[in-house]
ZAGUTI-553843 format. One record per atom (N, C-alpha, C, O, CB): atom name; y, z, x; residue number from 1. Coordinates in nm, 2 decimals, padded with zeros to 4 digits. Glycine has a CB too. Layout:
BEGIN
  name       Y       Z       X  resi
    CA       Y       Z       X   NUM
...
//
This chain:
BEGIN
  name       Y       Z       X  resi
     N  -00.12   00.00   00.08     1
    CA   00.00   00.00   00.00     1
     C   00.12   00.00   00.09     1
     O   00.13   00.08   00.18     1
    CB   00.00   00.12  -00.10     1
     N   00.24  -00.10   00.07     2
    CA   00.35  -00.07   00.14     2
     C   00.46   00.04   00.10     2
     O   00.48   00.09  -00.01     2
    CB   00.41  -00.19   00.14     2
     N   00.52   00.07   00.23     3
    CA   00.59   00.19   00.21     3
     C   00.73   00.11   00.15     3
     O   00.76  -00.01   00.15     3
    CB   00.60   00.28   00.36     3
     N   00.81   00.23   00.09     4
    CA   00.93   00.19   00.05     4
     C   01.03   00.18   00.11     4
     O   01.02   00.30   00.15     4
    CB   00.96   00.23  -00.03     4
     N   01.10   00.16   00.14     5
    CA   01.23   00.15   00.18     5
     C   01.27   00.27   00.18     5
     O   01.27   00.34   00.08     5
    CB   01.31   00.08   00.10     5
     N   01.31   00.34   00.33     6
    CA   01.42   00.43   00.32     6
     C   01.52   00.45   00.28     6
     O   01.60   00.36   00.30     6
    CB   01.44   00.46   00.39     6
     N   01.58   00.56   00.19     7
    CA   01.72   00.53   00.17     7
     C   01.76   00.60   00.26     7
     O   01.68   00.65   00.34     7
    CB   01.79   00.54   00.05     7
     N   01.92   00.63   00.24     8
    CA   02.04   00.67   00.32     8
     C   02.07   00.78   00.30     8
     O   02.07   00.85   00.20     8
    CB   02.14   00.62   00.30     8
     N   02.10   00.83   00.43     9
    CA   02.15   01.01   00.39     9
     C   02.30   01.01   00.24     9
     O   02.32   01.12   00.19     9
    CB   02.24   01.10   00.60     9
     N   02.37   00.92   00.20    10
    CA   02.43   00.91   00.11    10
     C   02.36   00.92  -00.01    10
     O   02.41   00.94  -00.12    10
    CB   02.49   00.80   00.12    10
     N   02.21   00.91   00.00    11
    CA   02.15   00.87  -00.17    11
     C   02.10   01.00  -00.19    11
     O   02.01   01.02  -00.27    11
    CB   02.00   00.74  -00.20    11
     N   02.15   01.11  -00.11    12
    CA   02.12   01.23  -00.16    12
     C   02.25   01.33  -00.20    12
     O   02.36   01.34  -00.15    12
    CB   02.03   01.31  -00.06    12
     N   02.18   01.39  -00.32    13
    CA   02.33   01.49  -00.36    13
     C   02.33   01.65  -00.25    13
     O   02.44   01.68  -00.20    13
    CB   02.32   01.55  -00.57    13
     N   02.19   01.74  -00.24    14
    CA   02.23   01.86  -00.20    14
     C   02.17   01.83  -00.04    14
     O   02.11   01.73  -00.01    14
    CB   02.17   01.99  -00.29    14
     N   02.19   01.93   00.06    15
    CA   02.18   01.89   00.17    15
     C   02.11   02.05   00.22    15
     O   02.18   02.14   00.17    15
    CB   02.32   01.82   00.24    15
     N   02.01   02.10   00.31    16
    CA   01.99   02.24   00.36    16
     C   01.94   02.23   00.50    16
     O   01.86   02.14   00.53    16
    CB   01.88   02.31   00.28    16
     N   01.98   02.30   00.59    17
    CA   01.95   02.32   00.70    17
     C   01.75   02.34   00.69    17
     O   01.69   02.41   00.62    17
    CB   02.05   02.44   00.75    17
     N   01.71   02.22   00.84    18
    CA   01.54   02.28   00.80    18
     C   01.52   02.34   00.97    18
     O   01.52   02.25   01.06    18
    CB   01.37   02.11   00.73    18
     N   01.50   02.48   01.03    19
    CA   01.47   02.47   01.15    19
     C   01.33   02.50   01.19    19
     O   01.27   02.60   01.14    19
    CB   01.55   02.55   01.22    19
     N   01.26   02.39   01.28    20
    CA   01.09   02.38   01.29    20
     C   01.11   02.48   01.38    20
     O   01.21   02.53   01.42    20
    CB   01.00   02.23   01.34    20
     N   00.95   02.51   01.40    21
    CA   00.85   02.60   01.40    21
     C   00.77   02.57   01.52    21
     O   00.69   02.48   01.51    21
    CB   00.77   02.59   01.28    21
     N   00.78   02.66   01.65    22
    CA   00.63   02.63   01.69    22
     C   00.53   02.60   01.67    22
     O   00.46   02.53   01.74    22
    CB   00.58   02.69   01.72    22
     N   00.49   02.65   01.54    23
    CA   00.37   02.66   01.48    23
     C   00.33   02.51   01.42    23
     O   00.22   02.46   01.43    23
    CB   00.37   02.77   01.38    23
     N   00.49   02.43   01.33    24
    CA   00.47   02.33   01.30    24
     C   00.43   02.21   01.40    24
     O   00.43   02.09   01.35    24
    CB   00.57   02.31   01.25    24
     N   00.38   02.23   01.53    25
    CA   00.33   02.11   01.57    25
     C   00.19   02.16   01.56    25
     O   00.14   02.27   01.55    25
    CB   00.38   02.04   01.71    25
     N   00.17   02.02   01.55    26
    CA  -00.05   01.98   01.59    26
     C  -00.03   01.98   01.72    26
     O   00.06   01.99   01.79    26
    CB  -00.16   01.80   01.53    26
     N  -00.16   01.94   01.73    27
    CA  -00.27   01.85   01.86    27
     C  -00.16   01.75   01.89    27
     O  -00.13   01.76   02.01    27
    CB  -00.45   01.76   01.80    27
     N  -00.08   01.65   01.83    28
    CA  -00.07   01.53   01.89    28
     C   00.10   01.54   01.91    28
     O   00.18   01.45   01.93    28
    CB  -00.14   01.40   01.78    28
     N   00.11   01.68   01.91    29
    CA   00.29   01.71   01.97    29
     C   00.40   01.67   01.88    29
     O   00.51   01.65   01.93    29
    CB   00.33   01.61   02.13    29
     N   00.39   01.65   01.75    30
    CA   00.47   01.66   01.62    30
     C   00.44   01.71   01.50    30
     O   00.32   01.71   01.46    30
    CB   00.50   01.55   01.58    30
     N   00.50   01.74   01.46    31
    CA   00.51   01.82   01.31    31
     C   00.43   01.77   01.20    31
     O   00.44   01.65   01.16    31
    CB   00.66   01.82   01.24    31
     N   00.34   01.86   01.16    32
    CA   00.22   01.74   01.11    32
     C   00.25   01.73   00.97    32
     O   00.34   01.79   00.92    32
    CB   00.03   01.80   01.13    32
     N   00.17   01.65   00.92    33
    CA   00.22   01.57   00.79    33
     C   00.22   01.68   00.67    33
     O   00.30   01.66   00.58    33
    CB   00.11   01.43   00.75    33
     N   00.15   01.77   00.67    34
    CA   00.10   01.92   00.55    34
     C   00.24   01.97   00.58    34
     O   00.31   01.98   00.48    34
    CB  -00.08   02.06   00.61    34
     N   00.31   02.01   00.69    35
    CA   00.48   02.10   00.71    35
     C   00.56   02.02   00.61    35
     O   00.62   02.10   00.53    35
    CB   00.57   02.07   00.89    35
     N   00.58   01.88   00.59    36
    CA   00.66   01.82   00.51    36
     C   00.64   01.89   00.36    36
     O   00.75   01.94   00.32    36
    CB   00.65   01.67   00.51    36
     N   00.54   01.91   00.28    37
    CA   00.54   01.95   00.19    37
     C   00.57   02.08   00.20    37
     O   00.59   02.11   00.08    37
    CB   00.44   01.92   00.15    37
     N   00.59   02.15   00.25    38
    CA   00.63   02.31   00.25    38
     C   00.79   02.27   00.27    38
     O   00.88   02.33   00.22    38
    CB   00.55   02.43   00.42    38
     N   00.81   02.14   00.35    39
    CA   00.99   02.15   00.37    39
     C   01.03   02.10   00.22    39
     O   01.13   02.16   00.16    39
    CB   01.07   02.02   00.52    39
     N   00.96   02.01   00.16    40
    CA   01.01   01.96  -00.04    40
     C   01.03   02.08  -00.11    40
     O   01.12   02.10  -00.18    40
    CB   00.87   01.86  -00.16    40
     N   00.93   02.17  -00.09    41
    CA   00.92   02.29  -00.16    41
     C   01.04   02.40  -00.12    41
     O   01.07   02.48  -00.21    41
    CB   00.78   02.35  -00.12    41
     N   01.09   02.40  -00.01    42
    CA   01.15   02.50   00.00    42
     C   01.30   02.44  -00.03    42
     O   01.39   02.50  -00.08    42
    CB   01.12   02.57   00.13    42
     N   01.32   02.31   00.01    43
    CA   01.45   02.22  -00.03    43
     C   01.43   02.25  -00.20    43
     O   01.54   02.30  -00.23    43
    CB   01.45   02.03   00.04    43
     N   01.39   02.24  -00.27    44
    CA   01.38   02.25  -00.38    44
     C   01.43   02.39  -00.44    44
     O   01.54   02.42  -00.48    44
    CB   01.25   02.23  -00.39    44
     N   01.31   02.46  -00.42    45
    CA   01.36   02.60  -00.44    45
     C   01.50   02.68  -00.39    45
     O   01.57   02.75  -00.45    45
    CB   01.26   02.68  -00.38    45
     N   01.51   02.64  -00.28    46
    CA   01.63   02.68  -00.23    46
     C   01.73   02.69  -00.31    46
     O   01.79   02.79  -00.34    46
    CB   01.67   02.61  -00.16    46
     N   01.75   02.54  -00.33    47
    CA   01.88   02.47  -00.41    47
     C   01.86   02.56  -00.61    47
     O   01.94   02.62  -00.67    47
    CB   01.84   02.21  -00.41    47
     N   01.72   02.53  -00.64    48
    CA   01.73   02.58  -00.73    48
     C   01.77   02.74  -00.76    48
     O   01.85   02.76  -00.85    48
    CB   01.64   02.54  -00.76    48
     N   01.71   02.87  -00.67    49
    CA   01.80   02.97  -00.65    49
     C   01.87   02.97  -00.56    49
     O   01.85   03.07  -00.49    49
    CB   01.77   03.08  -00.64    49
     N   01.97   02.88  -00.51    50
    CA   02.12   02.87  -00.53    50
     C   02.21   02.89  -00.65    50
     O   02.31   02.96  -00.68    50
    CB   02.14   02.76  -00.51    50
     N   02.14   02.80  -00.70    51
    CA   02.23   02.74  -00.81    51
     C   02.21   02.80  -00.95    51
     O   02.25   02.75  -01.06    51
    CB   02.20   02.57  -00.82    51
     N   02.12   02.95  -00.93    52
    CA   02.12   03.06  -00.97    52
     C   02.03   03.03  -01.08    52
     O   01.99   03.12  -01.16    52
    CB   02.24   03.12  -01.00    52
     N   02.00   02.90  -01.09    53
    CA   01.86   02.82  -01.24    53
     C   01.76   02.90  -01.22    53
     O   01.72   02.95  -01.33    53
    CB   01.77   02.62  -01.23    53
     N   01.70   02.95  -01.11    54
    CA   01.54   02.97  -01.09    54
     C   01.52   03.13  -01.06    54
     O   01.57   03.18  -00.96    54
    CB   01.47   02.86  -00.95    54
     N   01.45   03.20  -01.14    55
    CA   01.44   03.33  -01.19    55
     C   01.29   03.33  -01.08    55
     O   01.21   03.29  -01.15    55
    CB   01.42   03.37  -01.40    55
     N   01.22   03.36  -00.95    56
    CA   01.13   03.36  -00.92    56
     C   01.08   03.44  -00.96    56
     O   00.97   03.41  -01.01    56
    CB   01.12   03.34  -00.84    56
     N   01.12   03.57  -00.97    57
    CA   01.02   03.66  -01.02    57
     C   01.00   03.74  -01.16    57
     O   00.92   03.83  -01.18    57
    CB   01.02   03.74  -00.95    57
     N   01.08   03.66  -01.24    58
    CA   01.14   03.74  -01.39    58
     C   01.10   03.62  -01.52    58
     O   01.04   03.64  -01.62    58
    CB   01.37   03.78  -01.39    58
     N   01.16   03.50  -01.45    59
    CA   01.20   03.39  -01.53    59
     C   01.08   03.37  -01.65    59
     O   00.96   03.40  -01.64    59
    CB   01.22   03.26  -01.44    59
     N   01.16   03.30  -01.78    60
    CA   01.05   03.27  -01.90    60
     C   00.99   03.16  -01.82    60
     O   00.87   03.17  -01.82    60
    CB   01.12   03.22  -02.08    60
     N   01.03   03.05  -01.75    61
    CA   00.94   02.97  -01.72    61
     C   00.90   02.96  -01.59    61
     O   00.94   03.05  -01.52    61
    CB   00.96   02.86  -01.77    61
     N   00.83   02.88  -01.54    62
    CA   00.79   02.86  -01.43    62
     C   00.73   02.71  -01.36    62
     O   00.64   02.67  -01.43    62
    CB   00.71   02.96  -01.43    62
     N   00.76   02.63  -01.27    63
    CA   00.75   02.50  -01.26    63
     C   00.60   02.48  -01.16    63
     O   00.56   02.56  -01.08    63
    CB   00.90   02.44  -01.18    63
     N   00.54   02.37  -01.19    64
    CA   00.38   02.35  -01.14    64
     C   00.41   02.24  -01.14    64
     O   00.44   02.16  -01.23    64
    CB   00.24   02.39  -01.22    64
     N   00.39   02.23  -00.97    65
    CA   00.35   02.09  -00.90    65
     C   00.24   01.98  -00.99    65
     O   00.12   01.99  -01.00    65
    CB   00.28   02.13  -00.73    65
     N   00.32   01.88  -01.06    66
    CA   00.16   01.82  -01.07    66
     C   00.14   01.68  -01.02    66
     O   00.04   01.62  -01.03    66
    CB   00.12   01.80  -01.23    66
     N   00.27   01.62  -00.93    67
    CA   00.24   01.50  -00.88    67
     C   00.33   01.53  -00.71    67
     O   00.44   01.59  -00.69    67
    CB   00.31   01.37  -01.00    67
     N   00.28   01.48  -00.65    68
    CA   00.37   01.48  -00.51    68
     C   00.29   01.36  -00.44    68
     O   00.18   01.32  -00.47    68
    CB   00.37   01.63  -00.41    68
     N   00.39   01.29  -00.33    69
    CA   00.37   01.19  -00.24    69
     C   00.50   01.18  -00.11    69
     O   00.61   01.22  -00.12    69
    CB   00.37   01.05  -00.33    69
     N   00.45   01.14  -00.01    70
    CA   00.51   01.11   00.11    70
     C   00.49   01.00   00.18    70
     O   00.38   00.95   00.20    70
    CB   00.50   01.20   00.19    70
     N   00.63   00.95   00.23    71
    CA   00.62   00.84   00.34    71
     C   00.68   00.90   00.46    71
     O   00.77   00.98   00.47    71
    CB   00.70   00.70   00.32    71
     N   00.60   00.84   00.54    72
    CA   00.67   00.93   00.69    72
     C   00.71   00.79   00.78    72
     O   00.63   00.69   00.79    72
    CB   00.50   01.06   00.81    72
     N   00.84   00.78   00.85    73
    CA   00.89   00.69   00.91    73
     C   00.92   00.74   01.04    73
     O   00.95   00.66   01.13    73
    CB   00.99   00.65   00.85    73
     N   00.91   00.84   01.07    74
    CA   00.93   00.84   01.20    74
     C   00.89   01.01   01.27    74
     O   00.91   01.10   01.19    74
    CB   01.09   00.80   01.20    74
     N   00.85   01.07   01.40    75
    CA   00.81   01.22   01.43    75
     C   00.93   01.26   01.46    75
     O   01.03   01.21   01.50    75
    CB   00.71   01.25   01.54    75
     N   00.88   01.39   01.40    76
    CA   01.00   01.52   01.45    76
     C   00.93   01.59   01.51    76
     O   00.81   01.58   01.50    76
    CB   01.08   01.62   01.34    76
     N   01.01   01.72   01.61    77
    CA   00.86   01.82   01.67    77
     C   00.96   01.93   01.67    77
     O   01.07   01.92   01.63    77
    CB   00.77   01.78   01.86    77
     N   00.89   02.05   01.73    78
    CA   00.99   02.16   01.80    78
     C   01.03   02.10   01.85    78
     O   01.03   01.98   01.85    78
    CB   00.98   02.26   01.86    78
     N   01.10   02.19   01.93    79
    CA   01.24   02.26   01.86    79
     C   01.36   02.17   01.77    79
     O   01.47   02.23   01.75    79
    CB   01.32   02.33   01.98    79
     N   01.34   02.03   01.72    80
    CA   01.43   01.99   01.64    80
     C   01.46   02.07   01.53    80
     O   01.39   02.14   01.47    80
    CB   01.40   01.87   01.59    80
     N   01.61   02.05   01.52    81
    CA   01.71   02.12   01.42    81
     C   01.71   01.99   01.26    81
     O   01.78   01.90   01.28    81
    CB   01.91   02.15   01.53    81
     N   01.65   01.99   01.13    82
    CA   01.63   01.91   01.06    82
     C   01.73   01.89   00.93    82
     O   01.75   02.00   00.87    82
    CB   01.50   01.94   01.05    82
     N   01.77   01.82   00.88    83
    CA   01.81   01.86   00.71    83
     C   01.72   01.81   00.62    83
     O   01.65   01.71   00.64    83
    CB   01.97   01.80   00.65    83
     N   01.71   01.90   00.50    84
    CA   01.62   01.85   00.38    84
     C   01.73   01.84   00.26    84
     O   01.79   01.93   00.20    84
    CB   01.49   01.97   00.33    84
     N   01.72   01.67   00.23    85
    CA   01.81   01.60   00.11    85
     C   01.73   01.61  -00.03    85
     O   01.62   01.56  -00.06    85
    CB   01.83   01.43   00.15    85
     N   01.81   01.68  -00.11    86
    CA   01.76   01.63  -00.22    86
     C   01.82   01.58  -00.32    86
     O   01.95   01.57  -00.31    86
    CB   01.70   01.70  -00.27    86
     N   01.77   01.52  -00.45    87
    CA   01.78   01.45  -00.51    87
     C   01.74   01.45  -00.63    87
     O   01.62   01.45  -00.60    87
    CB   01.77   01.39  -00.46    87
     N   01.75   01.44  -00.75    88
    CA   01.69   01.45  -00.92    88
     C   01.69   01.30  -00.97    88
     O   01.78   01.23  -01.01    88
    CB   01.80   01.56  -01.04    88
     N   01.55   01.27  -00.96    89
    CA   01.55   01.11  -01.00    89
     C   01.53   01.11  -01.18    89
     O   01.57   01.03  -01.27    89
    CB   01.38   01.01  -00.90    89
     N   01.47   01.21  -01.20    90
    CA   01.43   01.20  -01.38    90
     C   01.44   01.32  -01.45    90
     O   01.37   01.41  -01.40    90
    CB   01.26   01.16  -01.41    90
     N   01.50   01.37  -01.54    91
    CA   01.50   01.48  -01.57    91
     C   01.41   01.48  -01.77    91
     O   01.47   01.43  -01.88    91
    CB   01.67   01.52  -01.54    91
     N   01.30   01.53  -01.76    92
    CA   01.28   01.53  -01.91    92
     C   01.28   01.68  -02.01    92
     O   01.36   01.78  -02.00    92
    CB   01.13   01.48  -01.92    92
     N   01.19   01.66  -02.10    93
    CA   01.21   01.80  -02.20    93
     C   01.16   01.90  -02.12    93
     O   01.20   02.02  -02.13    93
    CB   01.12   01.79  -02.35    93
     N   01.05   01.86  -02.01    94
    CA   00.95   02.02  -01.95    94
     C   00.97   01.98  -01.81    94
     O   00.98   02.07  -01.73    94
    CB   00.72   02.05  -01.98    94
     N   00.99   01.83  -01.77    95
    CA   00.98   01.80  -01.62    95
     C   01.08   01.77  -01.56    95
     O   01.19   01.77  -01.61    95
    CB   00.91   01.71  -01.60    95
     N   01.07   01.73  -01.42    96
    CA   01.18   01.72  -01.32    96
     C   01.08   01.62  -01.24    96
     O   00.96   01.64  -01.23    96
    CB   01.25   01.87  -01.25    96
     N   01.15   01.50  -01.18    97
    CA   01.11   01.44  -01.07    97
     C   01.24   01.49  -00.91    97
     O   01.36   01.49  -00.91    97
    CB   01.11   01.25  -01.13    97
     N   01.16   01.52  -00.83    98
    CA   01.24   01.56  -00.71    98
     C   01.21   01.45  -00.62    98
     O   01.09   01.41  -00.60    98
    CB   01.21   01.71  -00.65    98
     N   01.34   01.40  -00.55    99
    CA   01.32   01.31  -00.46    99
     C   01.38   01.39  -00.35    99
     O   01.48   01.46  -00.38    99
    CB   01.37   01.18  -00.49    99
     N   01.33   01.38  -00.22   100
    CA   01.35   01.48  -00.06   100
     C   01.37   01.39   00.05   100
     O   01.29   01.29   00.06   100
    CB   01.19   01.58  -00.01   100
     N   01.45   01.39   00.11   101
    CA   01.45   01.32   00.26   101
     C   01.45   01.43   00.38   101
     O   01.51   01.54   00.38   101
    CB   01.61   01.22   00.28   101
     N   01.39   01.41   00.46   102
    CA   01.39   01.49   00.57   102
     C   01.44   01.41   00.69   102
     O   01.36   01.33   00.75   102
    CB   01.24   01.54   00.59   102
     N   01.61   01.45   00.74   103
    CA   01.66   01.41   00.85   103
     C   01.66   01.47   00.94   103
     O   01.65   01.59   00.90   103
    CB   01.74   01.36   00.85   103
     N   01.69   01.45   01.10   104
    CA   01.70   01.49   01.18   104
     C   01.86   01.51   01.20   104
     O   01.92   01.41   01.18   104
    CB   01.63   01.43   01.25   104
     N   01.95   01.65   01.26   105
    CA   02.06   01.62   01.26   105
     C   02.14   01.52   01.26   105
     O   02.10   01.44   01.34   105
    CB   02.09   01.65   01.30   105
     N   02.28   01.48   01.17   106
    CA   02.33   01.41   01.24   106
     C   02.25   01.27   01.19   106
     O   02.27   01.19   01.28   106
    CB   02.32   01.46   01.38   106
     N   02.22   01.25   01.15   107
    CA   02.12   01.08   01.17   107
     C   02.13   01.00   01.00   107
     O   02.13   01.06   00.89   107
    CB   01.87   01.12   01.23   107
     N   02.14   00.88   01.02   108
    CA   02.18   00.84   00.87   108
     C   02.03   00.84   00.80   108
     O   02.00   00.88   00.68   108
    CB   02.26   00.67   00.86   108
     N   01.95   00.80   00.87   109
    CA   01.82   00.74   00.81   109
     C   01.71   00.80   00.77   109
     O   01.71   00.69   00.72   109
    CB   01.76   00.68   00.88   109
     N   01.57   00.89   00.72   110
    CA   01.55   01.00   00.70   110
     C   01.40   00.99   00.81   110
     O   01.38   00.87   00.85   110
    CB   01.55   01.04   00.54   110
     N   01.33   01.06   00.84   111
    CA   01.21   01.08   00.90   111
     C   01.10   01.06   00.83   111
     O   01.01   00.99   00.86   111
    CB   01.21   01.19   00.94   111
     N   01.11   01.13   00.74   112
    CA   01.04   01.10   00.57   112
     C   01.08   01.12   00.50   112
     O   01.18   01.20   00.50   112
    CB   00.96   01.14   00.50   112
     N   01.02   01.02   00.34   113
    CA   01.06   01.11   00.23   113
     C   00.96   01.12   00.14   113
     O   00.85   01.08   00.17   113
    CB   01.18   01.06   00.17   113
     N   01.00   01.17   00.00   114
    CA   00.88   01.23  -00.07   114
     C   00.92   01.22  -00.19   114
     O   01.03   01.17  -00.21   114
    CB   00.84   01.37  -00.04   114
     N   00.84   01.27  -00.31   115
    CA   00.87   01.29  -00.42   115
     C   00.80   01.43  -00.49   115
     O   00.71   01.48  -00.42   115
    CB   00.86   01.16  -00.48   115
     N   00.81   01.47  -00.56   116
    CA   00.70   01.55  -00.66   116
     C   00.80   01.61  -00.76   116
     O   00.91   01.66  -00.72   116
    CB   00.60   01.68  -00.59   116
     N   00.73   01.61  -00.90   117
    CA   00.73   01.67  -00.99   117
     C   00.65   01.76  -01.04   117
     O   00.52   01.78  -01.05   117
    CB   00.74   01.61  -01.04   117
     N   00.83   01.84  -01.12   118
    CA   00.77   02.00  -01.14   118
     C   00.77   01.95  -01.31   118
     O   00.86   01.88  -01.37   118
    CB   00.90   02.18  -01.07   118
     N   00.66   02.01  -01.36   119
    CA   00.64   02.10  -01.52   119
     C   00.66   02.19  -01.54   119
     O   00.59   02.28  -01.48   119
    CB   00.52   02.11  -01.58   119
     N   00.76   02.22  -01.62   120
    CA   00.82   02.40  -01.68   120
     C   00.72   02.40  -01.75   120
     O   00.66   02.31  -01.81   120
    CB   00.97   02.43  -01.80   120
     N   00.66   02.55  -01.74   121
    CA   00.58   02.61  -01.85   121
     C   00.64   02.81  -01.87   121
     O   00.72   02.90  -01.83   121
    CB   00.38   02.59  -01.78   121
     N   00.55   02.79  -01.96   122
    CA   00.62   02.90  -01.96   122
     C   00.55   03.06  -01.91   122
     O   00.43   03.08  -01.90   122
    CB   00.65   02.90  -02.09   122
     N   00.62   03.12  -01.89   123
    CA   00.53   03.19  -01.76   123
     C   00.40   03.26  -01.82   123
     O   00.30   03.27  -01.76   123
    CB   00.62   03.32  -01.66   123
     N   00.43   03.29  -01.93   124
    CA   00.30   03.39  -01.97   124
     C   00.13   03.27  -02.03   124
     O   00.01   03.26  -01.99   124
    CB   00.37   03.52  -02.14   124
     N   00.22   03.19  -02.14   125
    CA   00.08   03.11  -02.18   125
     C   00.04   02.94  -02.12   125
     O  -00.03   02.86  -02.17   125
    CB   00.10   03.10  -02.36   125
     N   00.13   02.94  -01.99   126
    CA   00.16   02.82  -01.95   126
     C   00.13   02.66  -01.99   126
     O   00.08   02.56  -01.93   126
    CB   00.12   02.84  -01.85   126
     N   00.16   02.67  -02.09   127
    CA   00.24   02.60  -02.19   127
     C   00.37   02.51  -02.13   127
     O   00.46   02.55  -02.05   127
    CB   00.30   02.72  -02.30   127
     N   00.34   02.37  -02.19   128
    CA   00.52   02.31  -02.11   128
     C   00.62   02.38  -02.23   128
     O   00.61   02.39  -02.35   128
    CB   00.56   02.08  -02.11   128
     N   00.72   02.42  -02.15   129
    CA   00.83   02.46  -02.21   129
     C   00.98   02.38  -02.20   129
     O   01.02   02.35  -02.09   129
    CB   00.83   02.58  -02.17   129
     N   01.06   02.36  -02.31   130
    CA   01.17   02.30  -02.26   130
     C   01.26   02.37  -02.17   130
     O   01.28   02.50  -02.18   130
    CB   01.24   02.26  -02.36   130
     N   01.35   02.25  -02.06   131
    CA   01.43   02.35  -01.97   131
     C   01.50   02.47  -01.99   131
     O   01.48   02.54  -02.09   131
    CB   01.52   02.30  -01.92   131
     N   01.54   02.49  -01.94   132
    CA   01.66   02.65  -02.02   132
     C   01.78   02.57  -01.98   132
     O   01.77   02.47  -01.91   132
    CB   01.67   02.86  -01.92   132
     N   01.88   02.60  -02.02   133
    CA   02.03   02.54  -02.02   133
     C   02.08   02.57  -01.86   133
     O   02.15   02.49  -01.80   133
    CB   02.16   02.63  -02.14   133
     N   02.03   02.68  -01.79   134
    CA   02.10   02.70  -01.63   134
     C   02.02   02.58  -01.56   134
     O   02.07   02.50  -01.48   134
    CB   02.06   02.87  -01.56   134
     N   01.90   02.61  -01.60   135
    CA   01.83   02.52  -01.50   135
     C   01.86   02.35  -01.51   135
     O   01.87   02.28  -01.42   135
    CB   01.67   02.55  -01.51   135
     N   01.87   02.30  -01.64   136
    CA   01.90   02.15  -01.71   136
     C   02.03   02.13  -01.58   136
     O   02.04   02.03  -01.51   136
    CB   01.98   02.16  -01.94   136
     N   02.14   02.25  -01.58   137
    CA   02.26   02.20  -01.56   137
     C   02.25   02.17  -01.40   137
     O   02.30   02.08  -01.33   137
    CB   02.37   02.31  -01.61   137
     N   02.17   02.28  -01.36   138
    CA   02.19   02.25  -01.18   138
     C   02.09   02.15  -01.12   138
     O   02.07   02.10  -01.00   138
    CB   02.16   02.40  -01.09   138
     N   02.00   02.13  -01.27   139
    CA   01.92   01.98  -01.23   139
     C   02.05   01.82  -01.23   139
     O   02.08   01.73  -01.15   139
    CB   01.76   01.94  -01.38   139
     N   02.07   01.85  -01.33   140
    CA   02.21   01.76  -01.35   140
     C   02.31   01.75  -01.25   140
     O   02.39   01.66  -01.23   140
    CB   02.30   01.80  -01.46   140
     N   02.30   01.84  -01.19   141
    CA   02.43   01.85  -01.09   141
     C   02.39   01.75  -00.96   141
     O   02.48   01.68  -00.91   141
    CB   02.47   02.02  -01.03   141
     N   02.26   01.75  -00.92   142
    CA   02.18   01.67  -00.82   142
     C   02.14   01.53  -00.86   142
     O   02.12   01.46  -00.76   142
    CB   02.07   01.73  -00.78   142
     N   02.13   01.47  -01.02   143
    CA   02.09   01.36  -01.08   143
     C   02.16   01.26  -00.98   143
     O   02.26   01.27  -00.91   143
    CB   02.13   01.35  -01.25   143
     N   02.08   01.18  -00.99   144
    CA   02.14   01.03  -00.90   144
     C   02.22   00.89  -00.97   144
     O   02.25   00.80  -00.90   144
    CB   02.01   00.96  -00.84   144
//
């Protein structure tokens, strides 16, 4: 399958500092492909308690990964200093599509990028549930 087209550090709305890890390299002296998904997740979350939407430990709902993917264009290793771009490609009644770039300081182009979507449910009978109004708004604020 061909990869897509990178976009531009412009085609993202929020921006977070990512600093690697000793730990994040393998065997073959870069940051192995499983770290990116921990960096979507935390660019994600981040931005979401930021932006004060995401109740981790209280909240009526709660979001479950049910689709994710990555293209990787280029290595990063220690000690690089990284940013994680994000982006809200779809927003529905229970779901969210997140789009992520992972750049290296400074650099227009991204290293990788990714996607995955979250399903609100609701925390006790996990059930999809519709957004709540905080969270709708700070998904909106990132829409593309």
């Amino acid at each position: 399958m061909p990869q897509s087209p990178q976009r531009a550090r412009e085609d993202y709305k929020y921006y977070t500092p990512i600093q690697t890890r000793w730990m994040d390299n393998d065997a073959y002296a870069h940051i192995n492909n499983v770290v990116y998904y921990s960096f979507f997740d935390t660019i994600v979350n981040g931005y979401l308690v930021a932006e004060r939407a995401l109740d981790i430990e209280g909240g009526a709902v709660i979001g479950l990964v049910v689709e994710t993917g990555c293209n990787y264009f280029a290595p990063a290793a220690f000690p690089d200093a990284l940013e994680g771009g994000l982006r809200v490609a779809h927003i529905g009644n229970s779901s969210v599509r997140y789009e992520l770039g992972v750049f290296r300081n400074g650099e227009d182009t991204p290293l990788a990028e990714g996607h995955f979507v979250h399903v609100y449910v609701d925390r006790k009978t996990r059930r999809p549930a519709s957004l709540p109004a905080p969270l709708r708004t700070a998904l909106q604020q990132a829409v593309v």
